[in-house]
C-alpha positions as CSV (number, residue, x, y, z in Angstrom):
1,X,-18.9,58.8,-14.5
2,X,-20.7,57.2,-17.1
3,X,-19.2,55.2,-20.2
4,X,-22.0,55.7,-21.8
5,X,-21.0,59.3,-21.7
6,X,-17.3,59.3,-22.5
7,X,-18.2,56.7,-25.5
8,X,-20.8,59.9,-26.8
9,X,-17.7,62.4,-26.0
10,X,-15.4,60.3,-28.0
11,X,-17.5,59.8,-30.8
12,X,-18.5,63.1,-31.4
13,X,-14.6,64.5,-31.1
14,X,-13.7,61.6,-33.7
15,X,-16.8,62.4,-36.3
16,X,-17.3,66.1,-35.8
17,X,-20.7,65.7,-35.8
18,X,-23.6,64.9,-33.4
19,X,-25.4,63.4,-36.2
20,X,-22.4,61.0,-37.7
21,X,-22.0,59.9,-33.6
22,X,-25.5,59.5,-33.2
23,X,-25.2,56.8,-35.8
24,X,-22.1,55.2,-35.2
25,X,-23.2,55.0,-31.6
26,X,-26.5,53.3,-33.0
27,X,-28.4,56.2,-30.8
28,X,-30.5,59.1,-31.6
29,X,-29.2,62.2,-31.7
30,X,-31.0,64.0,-28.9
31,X,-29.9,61.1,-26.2
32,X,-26.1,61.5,-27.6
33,X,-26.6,65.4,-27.1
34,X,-28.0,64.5,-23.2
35,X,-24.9,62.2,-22.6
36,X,-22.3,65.2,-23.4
37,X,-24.5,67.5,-21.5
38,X,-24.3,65.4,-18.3
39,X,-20.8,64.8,-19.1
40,X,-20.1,68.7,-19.5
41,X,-22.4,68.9,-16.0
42,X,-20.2,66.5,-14.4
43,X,-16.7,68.0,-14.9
44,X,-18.3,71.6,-15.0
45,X,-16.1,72.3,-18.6
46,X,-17.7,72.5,-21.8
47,X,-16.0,70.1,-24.0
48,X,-17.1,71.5,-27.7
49,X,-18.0,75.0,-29.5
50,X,-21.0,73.9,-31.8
51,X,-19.8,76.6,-35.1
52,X,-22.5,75.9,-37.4
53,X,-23.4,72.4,-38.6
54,X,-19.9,71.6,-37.3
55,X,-18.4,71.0,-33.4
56,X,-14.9,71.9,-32.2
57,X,-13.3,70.5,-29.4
58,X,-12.5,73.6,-27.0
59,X,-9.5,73.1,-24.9
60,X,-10.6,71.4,-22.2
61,X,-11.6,68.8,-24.5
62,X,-8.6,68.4,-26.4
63,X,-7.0,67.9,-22.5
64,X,-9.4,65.9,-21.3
65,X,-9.8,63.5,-24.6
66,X,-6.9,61.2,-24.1
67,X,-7.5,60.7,-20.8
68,X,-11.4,59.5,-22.5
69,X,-9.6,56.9,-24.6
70,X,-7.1,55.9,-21.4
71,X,-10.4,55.1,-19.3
72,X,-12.3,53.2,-22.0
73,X,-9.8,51.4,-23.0
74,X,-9.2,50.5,-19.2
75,X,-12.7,49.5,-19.1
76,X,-12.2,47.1,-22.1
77,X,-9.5,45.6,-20.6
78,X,-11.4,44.6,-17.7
79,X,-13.9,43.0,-19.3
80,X,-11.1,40.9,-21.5
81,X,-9.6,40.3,-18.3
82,X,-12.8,38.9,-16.5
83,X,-13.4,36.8,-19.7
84,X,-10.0,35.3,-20.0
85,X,-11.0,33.6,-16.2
86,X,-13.3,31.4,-18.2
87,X,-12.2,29.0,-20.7
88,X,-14.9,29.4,-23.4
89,X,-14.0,31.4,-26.1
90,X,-16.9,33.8,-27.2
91,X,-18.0,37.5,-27.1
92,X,-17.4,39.9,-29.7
93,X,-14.1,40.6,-31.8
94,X,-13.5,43.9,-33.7
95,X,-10.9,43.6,-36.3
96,X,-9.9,45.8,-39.0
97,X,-8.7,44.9,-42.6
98,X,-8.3,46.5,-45.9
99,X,-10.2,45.3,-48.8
100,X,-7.0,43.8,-50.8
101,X,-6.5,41.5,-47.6
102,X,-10.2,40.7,-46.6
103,X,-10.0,39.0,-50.2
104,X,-6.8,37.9,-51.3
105,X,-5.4,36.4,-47.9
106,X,-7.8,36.0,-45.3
107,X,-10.9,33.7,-46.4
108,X,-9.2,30.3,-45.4
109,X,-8.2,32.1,-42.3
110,X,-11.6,33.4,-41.1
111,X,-13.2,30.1,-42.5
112,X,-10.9,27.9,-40.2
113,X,-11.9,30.6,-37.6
114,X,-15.4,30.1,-38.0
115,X,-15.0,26.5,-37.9
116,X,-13.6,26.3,-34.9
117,X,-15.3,29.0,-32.7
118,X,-18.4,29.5,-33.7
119,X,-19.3,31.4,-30.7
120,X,-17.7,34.6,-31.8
121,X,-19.2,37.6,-32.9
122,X,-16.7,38.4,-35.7
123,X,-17.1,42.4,-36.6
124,X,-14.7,42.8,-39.5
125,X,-14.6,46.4,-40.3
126,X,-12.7,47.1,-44.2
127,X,-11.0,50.3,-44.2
128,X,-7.4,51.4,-45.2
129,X,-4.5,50.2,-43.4
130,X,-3.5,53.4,-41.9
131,X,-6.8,54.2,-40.6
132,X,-7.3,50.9,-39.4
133,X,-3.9,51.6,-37.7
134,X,-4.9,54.3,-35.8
135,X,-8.0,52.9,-34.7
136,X,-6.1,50.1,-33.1
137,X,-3.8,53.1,-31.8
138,X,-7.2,54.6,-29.9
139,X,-8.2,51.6,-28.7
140,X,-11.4,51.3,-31.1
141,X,-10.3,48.2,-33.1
142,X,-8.9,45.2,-30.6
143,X,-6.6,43.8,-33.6
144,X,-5.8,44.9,-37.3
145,X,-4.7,43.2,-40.3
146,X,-3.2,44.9,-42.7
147,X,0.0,46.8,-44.6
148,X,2.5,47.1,-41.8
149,X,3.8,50.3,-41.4
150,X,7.2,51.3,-42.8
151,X,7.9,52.5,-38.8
152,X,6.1,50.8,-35.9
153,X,3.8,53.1,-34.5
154,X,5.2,53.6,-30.3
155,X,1.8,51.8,-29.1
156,X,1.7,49.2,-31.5
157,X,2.8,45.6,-32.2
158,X,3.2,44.3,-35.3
159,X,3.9,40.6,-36.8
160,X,4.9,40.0,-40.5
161,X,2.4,37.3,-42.1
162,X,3.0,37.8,-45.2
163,X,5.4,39.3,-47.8
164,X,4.0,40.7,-50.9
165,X,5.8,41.0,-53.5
166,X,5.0,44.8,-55.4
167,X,4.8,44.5,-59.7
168,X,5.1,47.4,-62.1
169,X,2.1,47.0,-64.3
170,X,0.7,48.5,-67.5
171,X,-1.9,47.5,-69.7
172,X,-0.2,45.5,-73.7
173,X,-0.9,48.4,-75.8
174,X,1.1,50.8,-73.2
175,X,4.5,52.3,-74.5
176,X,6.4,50.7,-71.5
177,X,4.8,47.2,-72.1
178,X,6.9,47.3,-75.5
179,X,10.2,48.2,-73.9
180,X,12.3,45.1,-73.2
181,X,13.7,46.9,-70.0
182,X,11.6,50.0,-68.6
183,X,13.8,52.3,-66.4
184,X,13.2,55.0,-63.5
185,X,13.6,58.0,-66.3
186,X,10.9,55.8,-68.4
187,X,8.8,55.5,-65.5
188,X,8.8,59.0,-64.7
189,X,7.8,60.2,-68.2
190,X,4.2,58.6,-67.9
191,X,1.3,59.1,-65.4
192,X,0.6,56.3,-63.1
193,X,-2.4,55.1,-61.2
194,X,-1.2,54.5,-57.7
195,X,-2.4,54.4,-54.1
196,X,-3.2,57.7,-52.0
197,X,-0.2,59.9,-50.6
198,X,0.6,58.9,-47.4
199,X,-0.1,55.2,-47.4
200,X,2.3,52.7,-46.8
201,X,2.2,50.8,-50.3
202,X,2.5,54.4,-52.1
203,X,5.7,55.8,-49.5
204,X,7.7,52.5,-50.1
205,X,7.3,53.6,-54.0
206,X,8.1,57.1,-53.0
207,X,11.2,56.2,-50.8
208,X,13.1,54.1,-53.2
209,X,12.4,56.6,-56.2
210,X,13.6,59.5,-53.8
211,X,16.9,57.6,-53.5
212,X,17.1,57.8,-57.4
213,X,15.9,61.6,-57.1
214,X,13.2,60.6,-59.6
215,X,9.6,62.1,-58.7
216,X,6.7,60.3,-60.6
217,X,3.4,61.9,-61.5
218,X,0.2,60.6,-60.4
219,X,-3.0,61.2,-62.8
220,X,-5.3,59.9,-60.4
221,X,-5.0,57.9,-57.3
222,X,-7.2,55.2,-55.2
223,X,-6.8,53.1,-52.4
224,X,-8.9,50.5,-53.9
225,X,-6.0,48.4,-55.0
226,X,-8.7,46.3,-57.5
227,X,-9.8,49.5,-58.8
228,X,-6.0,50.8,-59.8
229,X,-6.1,46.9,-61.2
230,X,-8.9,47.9,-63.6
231,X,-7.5,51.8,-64.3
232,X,-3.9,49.8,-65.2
233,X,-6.3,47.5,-67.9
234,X,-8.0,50.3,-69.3
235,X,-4.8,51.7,-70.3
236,X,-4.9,55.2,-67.7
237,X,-1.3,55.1,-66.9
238,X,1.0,52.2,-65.6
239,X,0.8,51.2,-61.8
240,X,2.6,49.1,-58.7
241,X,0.1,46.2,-57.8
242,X,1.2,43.0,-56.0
243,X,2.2,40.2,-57.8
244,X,-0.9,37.9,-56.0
245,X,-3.6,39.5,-57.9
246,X,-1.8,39.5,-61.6
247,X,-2.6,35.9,-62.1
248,X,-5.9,36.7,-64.5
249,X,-5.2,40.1,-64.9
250,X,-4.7,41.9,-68.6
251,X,-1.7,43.4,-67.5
252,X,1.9,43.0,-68.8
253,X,4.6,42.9,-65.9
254,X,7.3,45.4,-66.9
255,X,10.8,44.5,-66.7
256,X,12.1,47.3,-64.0
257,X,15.3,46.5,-61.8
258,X,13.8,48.5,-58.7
259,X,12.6,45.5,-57.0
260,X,9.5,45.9,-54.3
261,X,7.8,44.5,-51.9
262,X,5.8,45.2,-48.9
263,X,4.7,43.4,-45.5
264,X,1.3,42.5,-44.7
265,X,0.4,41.1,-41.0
266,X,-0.7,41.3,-37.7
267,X,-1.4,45.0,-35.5
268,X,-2.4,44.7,-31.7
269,X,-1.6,47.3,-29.0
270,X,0.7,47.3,-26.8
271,X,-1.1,48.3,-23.8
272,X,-4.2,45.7,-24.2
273,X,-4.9,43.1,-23.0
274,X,-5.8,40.5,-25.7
275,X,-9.7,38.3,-25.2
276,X,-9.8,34.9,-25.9
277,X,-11.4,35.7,-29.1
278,X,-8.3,37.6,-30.3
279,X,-6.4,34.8,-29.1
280,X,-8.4,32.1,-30.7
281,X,-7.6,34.6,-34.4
282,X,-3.9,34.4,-33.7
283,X,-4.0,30.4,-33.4
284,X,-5.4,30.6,-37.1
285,X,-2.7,32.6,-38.4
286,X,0.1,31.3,-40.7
């Protein structure tokens, strides 16, 4: 059986798309249609329904996909295996970061790195920390760093780095920045600019405000923490930003007694086995 195939079959289950696999895989789009038709030959099953401009997994495939991920990742693990027999540390690294991170915390980490092993082919891929999450989960991304989960996922590893302290934030001319002490209630009675539902900055919010049985409302939402910087400055509605990135910001820290924070850090799998570049990372963490 071909990698080359189960990597096609992968990527078009994950995209939904020939096209969007085609170009993640770096392939045209006939040869990843011939790889899924030799893999569909193979196992005599077909693995999608093409329904219009869009592909659906059938149920063979949605048996068979895991199984895909289990072989690859197997494969992977060889070749990390094979490399950790020799001693110099090069090859490729995938890791996964979110854009808050990739500029607030890891520059002198990845500048040490490069310092030191300049051999490696560092792939940083910014995305949010759930999704980078998951793609650690299915094997895609050998490490994350990133907003820890509130849970650890069952696959997963994590290791606290960092802890980052949470600030509610509103531009001067807001009506909270004028109250000397701004409560839940207060909160609750404006719109805020906060992070997407479902991510892990935006449920620790949502978890502590549920213990009050307080519910906020949201005019808009990103996951673009500078951008809900500048929404916050513009005076859209107040927000919950970490205290690292306040320094030169035109924002006034409001005086609330619900104190936050959240934990930034490290996300391998459990089942991998790490290469010497993802070792070599680790040595540059704090």
């Amino acid at each position: 059986m071909e990698f080359g195939s189960l990597r096609a079959f992968l990527a078009i289950a994950d995209s939904g798309s020939f096209s969007a696999a085609a170009q993640q895989l770096y392939l045209s789009q006939p040869a990843v249609s011939k790889r899924l038709a030799a893999l569909e030959e193979e196992l005599n099953v077909r693995l999608f329904d093409r329904i219009g401009r869009r592909v659906r997994l059938t149920h063979a495939g949605e048996v068979l996909l895991p199984k895909a991920r289990e072989m690859l990742l197997q494969a992977q693990d060889m070749k990390h295996l094979a490399s950790n027999l020799q001693t110099e540390v090069s090859g490729a690294l995938t890791l996964g970061t979110s854009h808050h991170i990739g500029l607030h915390r890891l520059p002198p980490v990845l500048k040490s790195f490069r310092a030191s092993f300049p051999q490696v082919e560092l792939d940083i891929r910014f995305m949010d920390s759930e999704a980078a999450c998951q793609a650690v989960d299915r094997g895609e991304l050998e490490m994350a760093i990133v907003t820890l989960p509130n849970e650890n996922p069952a696959h997963l590893l994590t290791r606290e780095l960092w802890r980052d302290a949470l600030c509610f934030v509103a531009a001067p001319e807001h009506p909270l920045a004028k109250a000397p002490l701004v409560s839940l209630e207060m909160l609750a009675q404006h719109p805020a600019v906060l992070p997407g539902p479902g991510t892990y900055t935006r449920s620790i919010l949502e978890l502590a405000l549920q213990e009050q049985n307080i519910e906020i409302t949201s005019s808009m939402y990103t996951n673009y923490m500078e951008t809900l910087k500048m929404l916050a400055e513009i005076n859209l509605g107040w927000s919950l930003l970490p205290k690292s990135m306040l320094a030169q910001a035109n924002l006034k820290i409001l005086q609330v007694r619900l104190k936050l924070e959240r934990s930034l850090g490290l996300v391998t799998h459990k089942g991998r086995t790490p290469s010497n570049p993802a070792r070599a990372l680790v040595s540059c963490l704090p």
